[in-house]
C-alpha positions in Angstrom: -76.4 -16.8 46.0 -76.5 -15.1 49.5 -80.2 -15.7 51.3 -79.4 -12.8 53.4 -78.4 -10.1 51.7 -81.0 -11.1 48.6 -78.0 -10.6 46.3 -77.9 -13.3 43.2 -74.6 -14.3 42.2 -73.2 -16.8 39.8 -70.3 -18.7 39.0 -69.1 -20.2 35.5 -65.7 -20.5 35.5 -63.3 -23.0 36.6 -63.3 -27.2 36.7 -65.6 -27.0 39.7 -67.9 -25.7 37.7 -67.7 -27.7 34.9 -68.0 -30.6 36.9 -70.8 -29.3 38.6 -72.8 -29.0 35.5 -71.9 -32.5 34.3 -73.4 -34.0 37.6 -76.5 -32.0 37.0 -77.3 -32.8 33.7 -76.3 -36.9 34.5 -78.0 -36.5 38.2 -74.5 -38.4 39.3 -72.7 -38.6 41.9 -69.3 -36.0 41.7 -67.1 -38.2 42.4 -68.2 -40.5 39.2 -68.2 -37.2 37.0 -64.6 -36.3 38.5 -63.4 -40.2 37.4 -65.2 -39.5 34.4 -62.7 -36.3 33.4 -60.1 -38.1 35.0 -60.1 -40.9 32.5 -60.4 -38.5 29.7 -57.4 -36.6 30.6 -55.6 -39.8 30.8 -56.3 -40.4 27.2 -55.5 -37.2 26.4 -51.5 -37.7 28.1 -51.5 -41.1 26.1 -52.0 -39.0 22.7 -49.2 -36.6 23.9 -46.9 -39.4 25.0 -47.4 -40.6 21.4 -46.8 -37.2 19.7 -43.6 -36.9 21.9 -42.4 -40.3 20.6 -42.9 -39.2 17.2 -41.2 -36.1 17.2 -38.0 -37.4 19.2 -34.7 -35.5 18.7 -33.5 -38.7 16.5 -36.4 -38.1 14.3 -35.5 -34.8 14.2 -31.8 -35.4 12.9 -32.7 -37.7 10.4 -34.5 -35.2 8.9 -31.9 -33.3 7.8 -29.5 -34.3 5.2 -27.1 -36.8 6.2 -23.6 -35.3 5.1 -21.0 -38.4 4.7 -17.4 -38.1 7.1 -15.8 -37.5 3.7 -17.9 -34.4 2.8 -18.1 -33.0 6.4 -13.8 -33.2 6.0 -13.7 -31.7 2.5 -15.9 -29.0 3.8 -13.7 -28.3 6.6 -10.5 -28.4 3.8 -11.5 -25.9 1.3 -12.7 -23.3 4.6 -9.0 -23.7 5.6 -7.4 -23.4 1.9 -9.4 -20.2 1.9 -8.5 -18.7 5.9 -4.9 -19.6 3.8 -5.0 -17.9 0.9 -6.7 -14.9 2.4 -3.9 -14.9 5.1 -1.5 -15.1 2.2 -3.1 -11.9 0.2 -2.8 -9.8 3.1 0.6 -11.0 4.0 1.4 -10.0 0.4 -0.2 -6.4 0.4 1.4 -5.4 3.7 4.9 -6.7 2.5 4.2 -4.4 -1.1 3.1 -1.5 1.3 6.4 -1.8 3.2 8.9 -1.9 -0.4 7.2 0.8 -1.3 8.0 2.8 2.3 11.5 1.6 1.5 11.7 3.0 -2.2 13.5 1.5 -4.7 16.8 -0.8 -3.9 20.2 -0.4 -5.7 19.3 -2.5 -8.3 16.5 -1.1 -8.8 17.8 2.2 -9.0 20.5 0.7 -11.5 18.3 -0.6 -14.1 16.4 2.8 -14.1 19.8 4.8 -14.5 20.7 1.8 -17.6 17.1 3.0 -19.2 17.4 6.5 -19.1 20.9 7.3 -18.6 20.6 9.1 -15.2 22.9 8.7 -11.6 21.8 5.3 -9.8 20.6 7.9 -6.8 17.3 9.6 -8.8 17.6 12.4 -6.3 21.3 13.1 -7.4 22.8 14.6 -10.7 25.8 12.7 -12.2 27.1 16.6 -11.5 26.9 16.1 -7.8 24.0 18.3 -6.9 20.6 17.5 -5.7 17.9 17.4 -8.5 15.6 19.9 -8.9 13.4 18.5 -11.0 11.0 15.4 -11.5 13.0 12.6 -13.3 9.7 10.6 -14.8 11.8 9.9 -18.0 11.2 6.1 -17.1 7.5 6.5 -18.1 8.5 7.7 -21.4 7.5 5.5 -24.1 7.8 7.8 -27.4 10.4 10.3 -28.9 7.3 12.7 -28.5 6.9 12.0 -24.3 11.1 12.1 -23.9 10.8 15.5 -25.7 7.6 16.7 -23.4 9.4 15.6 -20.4 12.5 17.6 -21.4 10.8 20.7 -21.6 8.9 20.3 -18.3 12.3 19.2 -16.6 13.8 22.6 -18.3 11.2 24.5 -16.2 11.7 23.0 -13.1 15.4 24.0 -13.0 14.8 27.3 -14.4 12.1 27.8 -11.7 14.3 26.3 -8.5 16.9 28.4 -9.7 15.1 31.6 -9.4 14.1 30.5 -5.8 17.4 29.5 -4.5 18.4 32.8 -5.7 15.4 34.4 -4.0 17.0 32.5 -0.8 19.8 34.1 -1.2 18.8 37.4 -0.9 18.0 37.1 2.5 21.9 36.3 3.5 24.7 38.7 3.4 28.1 39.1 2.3 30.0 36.1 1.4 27.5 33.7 2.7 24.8 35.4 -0.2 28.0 35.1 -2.8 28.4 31.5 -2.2 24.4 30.9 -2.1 23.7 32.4 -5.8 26.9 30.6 -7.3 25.7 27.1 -5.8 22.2 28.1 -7.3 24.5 28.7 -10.9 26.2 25.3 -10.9 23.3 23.4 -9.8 21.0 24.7 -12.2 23.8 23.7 -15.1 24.6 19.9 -13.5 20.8 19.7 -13.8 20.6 21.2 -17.0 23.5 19.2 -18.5 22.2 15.8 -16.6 18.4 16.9 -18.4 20.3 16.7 -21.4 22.0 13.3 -20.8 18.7 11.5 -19.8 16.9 12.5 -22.5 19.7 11.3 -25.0 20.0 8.2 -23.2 15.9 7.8 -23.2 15.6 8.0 -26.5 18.2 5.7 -27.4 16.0 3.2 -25.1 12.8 3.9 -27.2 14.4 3.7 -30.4 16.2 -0.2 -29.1 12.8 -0.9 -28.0 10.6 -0.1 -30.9 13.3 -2.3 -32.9 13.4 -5.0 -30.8 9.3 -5.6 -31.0 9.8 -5.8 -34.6 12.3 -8.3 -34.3 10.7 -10.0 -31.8 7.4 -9.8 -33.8 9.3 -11.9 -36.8 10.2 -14.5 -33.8 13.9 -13.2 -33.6 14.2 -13.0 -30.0 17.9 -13.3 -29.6 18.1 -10.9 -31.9 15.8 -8.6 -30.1 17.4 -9.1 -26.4 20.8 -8.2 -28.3 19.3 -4.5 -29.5 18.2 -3.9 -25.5 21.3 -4.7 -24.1 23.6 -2.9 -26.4 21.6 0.2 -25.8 21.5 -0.2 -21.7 25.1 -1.0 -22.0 26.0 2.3 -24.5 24.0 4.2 -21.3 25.3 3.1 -18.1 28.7 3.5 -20.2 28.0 7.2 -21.0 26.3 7.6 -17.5 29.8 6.1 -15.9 31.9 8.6 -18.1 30.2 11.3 -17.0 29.8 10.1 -13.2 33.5 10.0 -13.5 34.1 13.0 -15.0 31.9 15.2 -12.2 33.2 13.5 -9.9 36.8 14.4 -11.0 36.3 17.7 -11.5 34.2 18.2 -7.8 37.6 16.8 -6.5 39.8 19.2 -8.1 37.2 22.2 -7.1 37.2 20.7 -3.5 41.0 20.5 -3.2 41.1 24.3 -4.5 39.0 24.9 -2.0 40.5 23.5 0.6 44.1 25.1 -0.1 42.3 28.6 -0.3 40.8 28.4 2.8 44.1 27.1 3.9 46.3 30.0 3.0 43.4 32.4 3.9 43.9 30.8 7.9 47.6 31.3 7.5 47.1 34.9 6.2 44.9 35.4 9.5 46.9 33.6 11.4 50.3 36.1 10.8 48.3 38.9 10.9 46.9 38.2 14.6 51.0 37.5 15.6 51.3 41.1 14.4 49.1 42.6 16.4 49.9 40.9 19.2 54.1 42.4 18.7 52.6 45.4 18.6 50.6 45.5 21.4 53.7 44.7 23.7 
């Protein structure tokens, strides 16, 4: 409180106050009081001390479970068998993704032409042309799916005919001659190869519906026998007729080559003419 200005003020906070009240109410000395709080906050450390030792880091520890060396080293074991076999999966995936960017191999391409009775190459006919349809007679399992696939395969030839012949149009002369008579022979190779597969196919499904009977009866020898006979009979008609086309595209290549032959000999003697005359 300030005498001068008549102004009262008060103060309540702080541990000069606090101490100030204890000496009132005791009528001690501050110094006794301040001893007095000193002592009790030394008490007070001593319980924290003791708190602190109870809740040391060892106690801590022990707390949790205690894991044996044995089970902290199978733990580790089975997270590395699985980093493994997850490594493995993905190596596997990315290896399946890359066969199938390859497409099938030779063999592969082998066993599909003993099945269905088509060239080794899927894209070729055993004619010598490109395909021009979608050989899927692999996925055939009945008489009834060789026979649907036939028909669509008739289609697409008939339909990529009628374009190659639209291509054609836009040519001239010899060039549009030749165009529409490659169309012609490609749509029969693929007509006549259409046939052949779906011969050969349904010899396949008829061995194979035979051989689950006998394999049913536990005749598995027996069974084996009927598929390879009929893979055999088809990669022996698909040889024949390889062998045949290819033949005959020899012959029609050496014609070829003898006409264009004497045509250049023709031109040839009919420039030497020109150039007598000329002199």
């Amino acid at each position: 409180m300030s005498l001068k200005s008549g102004r009262k003020s008060r103060y309540t906070g702080g541990s000069f106050a606090s101490r100030f009240k204890t000496g009132l109410a005791m009528k001690s000395p501050f110094n006794v009081v301040v001893a007095g709080q000193a002592e009790q906050l030394s008490d007070a450390a001593k319980a924290k001390q003791e708190l602190d030792k109870k809740s040391t880091p060892k106690d801590e520890i022990s707390s949790e479970p205690d894991y044996s060396r044995e089970e902290v080293g199978a733990f580790f074991q089975r997270k590395k068998l699985a980093e493994e076999q997850e490594a493995a999966k993905k190596a596997a995936e990315a290896a399946e993704a890359a066969k199938a960017a390859e497409g099938p191999t030779e063999g592969e391409k082998a066993a599909a032409a003993a099945t269905t009775g088509g060239d080794a190459d899927p894209t070729k006919t055993k004619g010598g042309k490109d395909q021009t349809y979608s050989d899927d007679y692999v996925d055939a399992t009945t008489k009834k799916d060789v026979r649907q696939e036939k028909k669509e395969n008739k289609k697409e030839i008939k339909d990529a005919k009628k374009e190659a012949k639209k291509a054609a149009k836009q040519l001239k002369g010899s060039e549009k001659r030749a165009a529409k008579k490659d169309a012609r022979t490609t749509a029969r190779a693929n007509k006549k190869d259409n046939r052949q597969q779906a011969k050969a196919t349904k010899r396949t499904v008829k061995a194979n519906k035979k051989a689950d009977k006998l394999a049913a009866k536990g005749k598995t020898d027996k069974a084996q026998k009927k598929l390879d006979k009929a893979a055999a009979k088809n990669t022996k008609k698909t040889n024949k007729q390889t062998a045949k086309a290819t033949k005959k595209a020899s012959k029609q290549a050496s014609k070829a080559a003898k006409k264009a032959a004497k045509q250049s000999k023709k031109a040839s003697k009919k420039a030497k003419r020109k150039n007598k005359k000329k002199k």
